[in-house]
VMD Tcl script that draws the C-alpha trace (Angstrom):
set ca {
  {0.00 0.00 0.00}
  {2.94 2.53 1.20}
  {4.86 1.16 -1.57}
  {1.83 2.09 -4.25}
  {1.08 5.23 -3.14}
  {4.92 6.19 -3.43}
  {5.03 4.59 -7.05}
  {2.04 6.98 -7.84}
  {3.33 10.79 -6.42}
  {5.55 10.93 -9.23}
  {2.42 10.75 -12.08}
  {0.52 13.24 -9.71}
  {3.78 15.49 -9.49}
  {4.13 15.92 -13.21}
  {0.51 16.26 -14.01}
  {-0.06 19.15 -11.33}
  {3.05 20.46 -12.93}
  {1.47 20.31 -16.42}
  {-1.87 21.74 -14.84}
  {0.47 24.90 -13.45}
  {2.49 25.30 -16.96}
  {-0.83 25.70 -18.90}
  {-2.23 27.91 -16.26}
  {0.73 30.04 -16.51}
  {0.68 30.24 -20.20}
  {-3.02 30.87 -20.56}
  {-2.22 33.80 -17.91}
  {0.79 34.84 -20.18}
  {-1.31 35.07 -22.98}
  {-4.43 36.91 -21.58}
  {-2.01 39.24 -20.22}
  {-0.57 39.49 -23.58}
  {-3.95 40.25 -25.32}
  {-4.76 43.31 -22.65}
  {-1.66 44.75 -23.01}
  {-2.14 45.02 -27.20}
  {-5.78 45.96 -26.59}
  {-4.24 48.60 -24.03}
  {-1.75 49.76 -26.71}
  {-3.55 49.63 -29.71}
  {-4.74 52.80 -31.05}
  {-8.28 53.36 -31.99}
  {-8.82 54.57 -35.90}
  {-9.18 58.00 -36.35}
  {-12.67 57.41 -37.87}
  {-15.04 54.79 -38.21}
  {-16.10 55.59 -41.58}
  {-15.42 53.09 -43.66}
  {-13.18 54.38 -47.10}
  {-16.18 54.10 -48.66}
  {-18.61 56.21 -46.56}
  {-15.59 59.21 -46.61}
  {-15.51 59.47 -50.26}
  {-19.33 59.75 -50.56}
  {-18.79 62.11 -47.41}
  {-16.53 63.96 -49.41}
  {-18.44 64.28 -52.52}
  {-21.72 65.52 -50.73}
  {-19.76 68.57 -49.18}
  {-17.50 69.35 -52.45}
  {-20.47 69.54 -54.20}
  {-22.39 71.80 -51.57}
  {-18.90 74.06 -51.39}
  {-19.41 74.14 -55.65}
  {-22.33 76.68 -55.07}
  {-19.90 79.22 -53.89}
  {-18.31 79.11 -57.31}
  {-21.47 78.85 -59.61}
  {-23.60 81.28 -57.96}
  {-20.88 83.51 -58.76}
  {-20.22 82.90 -62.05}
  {-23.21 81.98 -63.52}
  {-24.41 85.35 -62.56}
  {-22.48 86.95 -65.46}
  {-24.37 86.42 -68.64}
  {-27.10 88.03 -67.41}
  {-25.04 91.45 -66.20}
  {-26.10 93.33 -69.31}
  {-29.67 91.99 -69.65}
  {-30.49 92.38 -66.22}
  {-28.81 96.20 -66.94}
  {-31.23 96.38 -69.77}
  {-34.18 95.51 -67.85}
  {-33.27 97.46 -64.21}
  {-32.75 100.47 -66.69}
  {-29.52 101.07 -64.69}
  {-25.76 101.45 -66.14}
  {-23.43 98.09 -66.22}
  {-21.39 99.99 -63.69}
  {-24.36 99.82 -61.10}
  {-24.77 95.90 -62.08}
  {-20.39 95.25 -61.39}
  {-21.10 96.87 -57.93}
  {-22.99 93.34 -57.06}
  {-20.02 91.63 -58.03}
  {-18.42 93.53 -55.77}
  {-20.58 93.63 -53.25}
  {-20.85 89.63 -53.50}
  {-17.07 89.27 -52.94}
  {-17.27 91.40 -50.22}
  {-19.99 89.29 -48.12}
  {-18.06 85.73 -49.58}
  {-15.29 87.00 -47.45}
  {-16.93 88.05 -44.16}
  {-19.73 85.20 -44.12}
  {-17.50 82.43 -44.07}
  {-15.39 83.80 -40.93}
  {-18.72 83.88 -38.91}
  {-20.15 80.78 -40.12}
  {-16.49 78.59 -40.13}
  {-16.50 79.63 -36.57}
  {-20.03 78.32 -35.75}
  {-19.65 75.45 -37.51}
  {-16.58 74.40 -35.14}
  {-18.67 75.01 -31.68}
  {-21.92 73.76 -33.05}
  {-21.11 71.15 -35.85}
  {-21.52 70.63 -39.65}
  {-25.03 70.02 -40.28}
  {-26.74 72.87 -38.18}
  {-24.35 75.47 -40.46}
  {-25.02 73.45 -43.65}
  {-29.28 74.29 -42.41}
  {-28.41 77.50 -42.16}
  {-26.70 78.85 -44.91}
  {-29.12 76.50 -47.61}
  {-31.71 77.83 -46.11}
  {-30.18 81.59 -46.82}
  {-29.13 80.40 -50.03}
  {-32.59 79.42 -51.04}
  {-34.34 82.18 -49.72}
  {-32.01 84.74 -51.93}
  {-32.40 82.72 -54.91}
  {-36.17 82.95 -54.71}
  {-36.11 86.61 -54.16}
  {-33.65 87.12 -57.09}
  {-35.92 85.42 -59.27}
  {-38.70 87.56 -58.73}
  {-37.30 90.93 -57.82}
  {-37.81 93.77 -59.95}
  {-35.37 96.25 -58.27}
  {-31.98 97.31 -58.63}
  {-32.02 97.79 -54.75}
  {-33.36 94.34 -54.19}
  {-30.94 92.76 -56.35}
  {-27.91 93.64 -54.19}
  {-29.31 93.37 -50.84}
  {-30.10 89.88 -52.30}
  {-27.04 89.00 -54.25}
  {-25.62 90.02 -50.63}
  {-27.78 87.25 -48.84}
  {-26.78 84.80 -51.36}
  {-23.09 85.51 -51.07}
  {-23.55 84.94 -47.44}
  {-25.38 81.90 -47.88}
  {-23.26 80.51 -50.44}
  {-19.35 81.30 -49.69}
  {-19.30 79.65 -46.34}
  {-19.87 76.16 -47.54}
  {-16.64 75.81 -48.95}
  {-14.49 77.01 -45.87}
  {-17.57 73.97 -44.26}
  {-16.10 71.53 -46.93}
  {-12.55 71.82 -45.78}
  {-13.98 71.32 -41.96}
  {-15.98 68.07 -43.04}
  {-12.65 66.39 -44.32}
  {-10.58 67.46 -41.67}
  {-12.62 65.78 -39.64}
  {-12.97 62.28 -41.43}
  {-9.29 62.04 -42.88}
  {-5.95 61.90 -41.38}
  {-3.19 64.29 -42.42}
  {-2.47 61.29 -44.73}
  {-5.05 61.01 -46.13}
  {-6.30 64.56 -46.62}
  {-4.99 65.23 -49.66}
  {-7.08 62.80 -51.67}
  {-10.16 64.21 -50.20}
  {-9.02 67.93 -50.68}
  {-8.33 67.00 -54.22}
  {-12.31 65.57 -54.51}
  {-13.11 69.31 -53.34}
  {-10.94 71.00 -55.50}
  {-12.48 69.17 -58.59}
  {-15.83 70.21 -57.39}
  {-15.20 73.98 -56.65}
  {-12.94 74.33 -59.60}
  {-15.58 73.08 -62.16}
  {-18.09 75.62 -60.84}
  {-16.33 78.38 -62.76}
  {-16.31 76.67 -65.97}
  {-19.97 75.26 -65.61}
  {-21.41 78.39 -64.51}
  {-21.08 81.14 -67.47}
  {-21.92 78.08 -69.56}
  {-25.46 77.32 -68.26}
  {-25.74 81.23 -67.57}
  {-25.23 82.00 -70.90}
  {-27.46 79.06 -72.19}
  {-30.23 80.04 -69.46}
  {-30.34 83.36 -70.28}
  {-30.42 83.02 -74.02}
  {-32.93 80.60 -74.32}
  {-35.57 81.54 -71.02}
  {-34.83 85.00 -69.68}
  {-31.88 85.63 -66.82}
  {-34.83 85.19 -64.19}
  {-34.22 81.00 -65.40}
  {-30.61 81.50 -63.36}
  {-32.06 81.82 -60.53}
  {-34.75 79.57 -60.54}
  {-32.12 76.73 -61.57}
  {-30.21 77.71 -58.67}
  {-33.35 77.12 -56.74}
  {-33.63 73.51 -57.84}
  {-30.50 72.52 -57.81}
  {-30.03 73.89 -53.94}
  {-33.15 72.42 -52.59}
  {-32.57 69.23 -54.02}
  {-28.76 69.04 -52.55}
  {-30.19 70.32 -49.12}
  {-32.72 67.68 -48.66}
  {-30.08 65.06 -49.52}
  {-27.74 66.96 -46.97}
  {-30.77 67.21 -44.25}
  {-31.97 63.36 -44.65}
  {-28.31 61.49 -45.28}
  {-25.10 63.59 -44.46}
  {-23.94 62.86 -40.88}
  {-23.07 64.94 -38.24}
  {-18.65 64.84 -38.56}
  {-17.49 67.88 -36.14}
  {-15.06 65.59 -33.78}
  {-15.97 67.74 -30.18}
  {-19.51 66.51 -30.43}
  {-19.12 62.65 -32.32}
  {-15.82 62.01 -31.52}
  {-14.30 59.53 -34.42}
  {-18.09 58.84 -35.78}
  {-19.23 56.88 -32.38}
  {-20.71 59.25 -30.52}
  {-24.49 60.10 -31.64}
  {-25.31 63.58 -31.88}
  {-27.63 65.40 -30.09}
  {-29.43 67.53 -32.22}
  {-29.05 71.18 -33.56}
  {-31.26 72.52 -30.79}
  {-28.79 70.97 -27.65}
  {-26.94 73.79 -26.11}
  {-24.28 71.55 -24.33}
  {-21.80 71.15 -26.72}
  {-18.80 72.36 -24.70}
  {-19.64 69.55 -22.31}
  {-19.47 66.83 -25.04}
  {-16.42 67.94 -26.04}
  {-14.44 68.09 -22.42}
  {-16.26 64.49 -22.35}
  {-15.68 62.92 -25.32}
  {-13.03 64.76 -27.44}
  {-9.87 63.19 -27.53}
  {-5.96 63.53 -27.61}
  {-3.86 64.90 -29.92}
  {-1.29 61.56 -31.08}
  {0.43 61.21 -34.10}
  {-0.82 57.69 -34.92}
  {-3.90 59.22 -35.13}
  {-2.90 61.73 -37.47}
  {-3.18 64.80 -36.11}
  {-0.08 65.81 -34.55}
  {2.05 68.41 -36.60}
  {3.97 69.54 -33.35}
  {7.34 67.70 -34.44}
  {7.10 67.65 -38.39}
  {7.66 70.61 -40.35}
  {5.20 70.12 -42.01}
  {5.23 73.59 -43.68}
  {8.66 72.56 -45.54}
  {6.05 69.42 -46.45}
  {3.33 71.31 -48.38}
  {5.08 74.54 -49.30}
  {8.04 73.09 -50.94}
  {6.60 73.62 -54.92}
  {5.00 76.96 -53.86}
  {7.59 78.91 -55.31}
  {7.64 77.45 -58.60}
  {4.00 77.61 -59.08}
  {4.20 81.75 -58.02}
  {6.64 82.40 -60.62}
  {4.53 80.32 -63.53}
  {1.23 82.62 -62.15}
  {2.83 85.42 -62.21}
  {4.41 85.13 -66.02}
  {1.10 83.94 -66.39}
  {-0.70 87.12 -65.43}
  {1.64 89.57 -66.69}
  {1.47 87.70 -70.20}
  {-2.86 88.05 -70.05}
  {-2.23 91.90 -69.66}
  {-0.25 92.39 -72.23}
  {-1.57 90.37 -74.40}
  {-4.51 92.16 -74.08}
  {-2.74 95.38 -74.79}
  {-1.38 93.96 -77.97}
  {-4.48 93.06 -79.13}
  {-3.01 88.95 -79.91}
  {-5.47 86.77 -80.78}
  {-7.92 85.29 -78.70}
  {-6.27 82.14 -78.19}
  {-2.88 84.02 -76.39}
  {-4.78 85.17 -73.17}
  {-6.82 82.29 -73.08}
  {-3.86 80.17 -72.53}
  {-1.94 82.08 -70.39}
  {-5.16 82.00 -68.38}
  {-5.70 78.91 -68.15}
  {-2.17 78.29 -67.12}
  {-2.89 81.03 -64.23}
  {-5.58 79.64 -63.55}
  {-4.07 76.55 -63.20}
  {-1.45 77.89 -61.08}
  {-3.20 79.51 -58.68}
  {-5.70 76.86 -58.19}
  {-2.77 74.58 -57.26}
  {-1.48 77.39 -54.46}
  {-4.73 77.34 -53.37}
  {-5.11 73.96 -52.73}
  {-1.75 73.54 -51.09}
  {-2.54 76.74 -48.50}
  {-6.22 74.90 -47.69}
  {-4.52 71.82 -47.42}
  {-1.75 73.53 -44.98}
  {-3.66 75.60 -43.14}
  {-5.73 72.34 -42.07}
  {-2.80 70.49 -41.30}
  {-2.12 73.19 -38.70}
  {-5.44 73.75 -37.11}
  {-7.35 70.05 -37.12}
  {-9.78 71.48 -34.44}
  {-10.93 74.72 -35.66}
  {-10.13 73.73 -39.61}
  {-13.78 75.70 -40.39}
  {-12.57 78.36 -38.79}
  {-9.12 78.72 -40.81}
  {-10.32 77.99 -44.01}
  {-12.82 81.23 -43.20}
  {-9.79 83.57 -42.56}
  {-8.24 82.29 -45.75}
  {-11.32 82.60 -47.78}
  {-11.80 86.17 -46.25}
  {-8.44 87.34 -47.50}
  {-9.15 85.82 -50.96}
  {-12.20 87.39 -52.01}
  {-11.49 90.47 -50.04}
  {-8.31 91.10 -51.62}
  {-10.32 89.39 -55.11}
  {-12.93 92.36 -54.67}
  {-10.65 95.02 -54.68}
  {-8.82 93.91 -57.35}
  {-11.80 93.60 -59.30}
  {-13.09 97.43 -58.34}
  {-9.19 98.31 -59.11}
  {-9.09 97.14 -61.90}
  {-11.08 99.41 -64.57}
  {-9.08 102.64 -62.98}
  {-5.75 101.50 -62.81}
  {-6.02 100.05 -66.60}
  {-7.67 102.93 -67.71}
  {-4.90 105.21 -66.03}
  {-1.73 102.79 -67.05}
  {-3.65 100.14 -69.18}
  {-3.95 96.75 -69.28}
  {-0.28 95.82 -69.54}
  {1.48 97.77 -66.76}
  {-1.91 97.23 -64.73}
  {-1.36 93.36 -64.64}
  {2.35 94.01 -64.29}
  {1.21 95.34 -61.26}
  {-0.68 92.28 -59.96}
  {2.20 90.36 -61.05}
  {4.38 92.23 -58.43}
  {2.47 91.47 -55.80}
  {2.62 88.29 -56.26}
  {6.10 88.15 -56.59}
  {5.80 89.83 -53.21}
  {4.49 86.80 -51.53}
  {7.83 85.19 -52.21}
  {9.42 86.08 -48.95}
  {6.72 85.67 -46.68}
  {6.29 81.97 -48.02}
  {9.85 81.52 -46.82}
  {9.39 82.97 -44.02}
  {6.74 80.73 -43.30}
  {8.62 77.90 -44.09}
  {11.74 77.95 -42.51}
  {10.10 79.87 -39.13}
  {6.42 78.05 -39.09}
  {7.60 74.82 -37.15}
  {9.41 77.22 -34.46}
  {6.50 79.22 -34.26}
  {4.11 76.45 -33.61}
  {6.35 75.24 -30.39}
  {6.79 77.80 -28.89}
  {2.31 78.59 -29.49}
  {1.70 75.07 -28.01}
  {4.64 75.46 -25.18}
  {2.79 78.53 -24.09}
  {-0.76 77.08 -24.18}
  {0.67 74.21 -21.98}
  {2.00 76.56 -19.50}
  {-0.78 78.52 -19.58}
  {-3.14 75.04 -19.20}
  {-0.77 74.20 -16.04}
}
mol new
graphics top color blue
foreach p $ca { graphics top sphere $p radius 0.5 }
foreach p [lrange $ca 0 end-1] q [lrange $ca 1 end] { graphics top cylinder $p $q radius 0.2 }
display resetview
């Protein structure tokens, strides 16, 4: 009996020690699965690829109707003239006057739309595009047609500066670029659309038909916008998990303290050690020389009376150009404020059209002073003004930004 019960402690020795090894690894390996849970990073959006890019088509196109409101309008300057019985001077003030308003709206309404969200600015400023396009369509006033060219500038300009909010907040600094490039397609189409169906609309049904197209084509974007485009403004969903609350819910500084989240790299948001200005403005300078050869060639080939097909090129070369500077200083200015991207883009659009409308109203003086040549010459300086401050930008911007964040830690502390 002793004898068995000796012969069987060795079995029950190395099966207990089995029992413990097994243990030990399953422990091992559960600890091994909390500590990658623990580390992994969460995505910085849970839209899928696919969801983003219809995302990002749904806002370029609602940003497009800053472009083609503007430039449809122009066909129907001298008929509208004609039928007002006021000068064509009178009718280029509510160009004017529309660049003016495309550069203040968008500083208000970027700024709302990063405390309150997307969709509650996208209600508003359809709703004020709407409204405008109604009353343009039936005024009979030159007085009514600015205040309301006004009201549709204000309604219309802001949804681009919106735009570049929306894909800040679905796409990482990687990916941004593709999605900015969806936008640009969009809002750089409106300009070449727009005199086209102006001119057609006008020719064929009266200018009153621009307006009521406009009409049409807004509603039916804003009830696609109202029923299907979700809420993306990252202090109130977070990455897409969070619901939101409504446009009416007053507590969105809350939510944000609650739910908003770090700034981390693998995330895609953190520009604090990347210089990312040497990034994005490093073919800046090439494409300010081509624009501005490319404007001071449209002036005086408009002196010399070349044929048509000289300025046209050289235009669309500028054109090109500039488009491609403007992309890069969206894209850029994003990149360096993620959280209140709305907000930026607004600034930038406000120096655009500002500086846009007083080109514009300087434009038929200083030619007619200097002409065309040496007045384009002139435009062309300034931009070969820009030069240094780009540089500046670029070799001081990442020094700048520490030093801004160093303080606001400080000042957090």
């Amino acid at each position: 009996m002793d004898s068995g019960t000796k012969m069987d402690r060795p079995e029950e020795s190395s099966k207990a020690d089995e029992i413990l090894q097994v243990t030990t690894l399953d422990e091992e390996a559960q600890d091994t699965i909390l500590e990658k849970d623990a580390t992994e990073e969460p995505p910085f959006s849970l839209f899928s690829k696919r969801e983003k890019r219809l995302i990002s088509y749904s806002a370029s196109f609602a940003a497009m109707f800053s472009g083609l409101s503007g430039f449809i309008y122009y066909p129907a300057m001298v008929p509208l003239a004609r039928d007002l019985s006021v000068s064509v001077q009178l009718i280029n003030l509510t160009v004017t006057s529309y660049l003016i308003i495309a550069g203040i709206a968008p500083a208000f309404m970027g700024d709302i739309a990063d405390q309150t969200g997307r969709r509650p600015v996208y209600i508003i400023t359809f709703v004020l595009m709407i409204a405008a396009n109604v009353g343009l369509a039936l005024q009979k006033s030159y007085p009514a047609l600015l205040a309301l060219r006004m009201l549709q500038s204000a309604g219309s300009s802001s949804t681009y500066s919106i735009a570049y909010g929306v894909i800040a907040d679905i796409a990482t600094v990687g990916e941004r670029g593709s999605y900015v490039g969806i936008l640009i397609l969009f809002t750089c189409t409106a300009p070449s659309l727009g005199p086209v169906i102006g001119g057609a609309l006008a020719d064929k049904l009266g200018w009153r038909a621009l307006f009521w197209f406009l009409v049409i084509l807004s509603v039916s974007h804003f009830l696609g916008l109202l029923i299907f485009f979700p809420e993306t403004q990252r202090k109130i969903v977070g990455d897409g998990s969070i619901p939101a609350t409504g446009i009416y819910h007053r507590n969105y500084k809350t939510a944000a303290r609650k739910y908003g989240r770090d700034v981390d790299l693998k995330r895609g948001d953190d520009m604090s050690d990347f210089p990312i200005e040497k990034s994005r403005l490093k073919w800046v300078y090439y494409l300010i020389l081509i624009s501005t050869g490319g404007t001071l060639g449209y002036g005086w080939s408009l002196w010399a009376r070349t044929h048509i097909a000289v300025p046209l090129l050289v235009q669309f070369l500028t054109g090109l150009t500039m488009t491609s500077i403007f992309t890069i200083c969206g894209t850029l200015l994003t990149d360096l404020n993620p959280q209140r991207s709305a907000t930026a883009q607004a600034a930038y659009n406000l120096v655009r059209c500002v500086g846009a409308g007083a080109a514009v109203a300087a434009l038929d003086a200083i030619g007619n002073a200097i002409g065309l040549g040496w007045c384009f010459t002139i435009y062309g300086a300034l931009l070969l003004g820009v030069i240094p401050l780009v540089f500046l930008l670029e070799t001081k911007g990442m020094k700048w930004r520490t030093a801004k964040m160093r303080a606001q830690n400080l000042k957090i502390e």
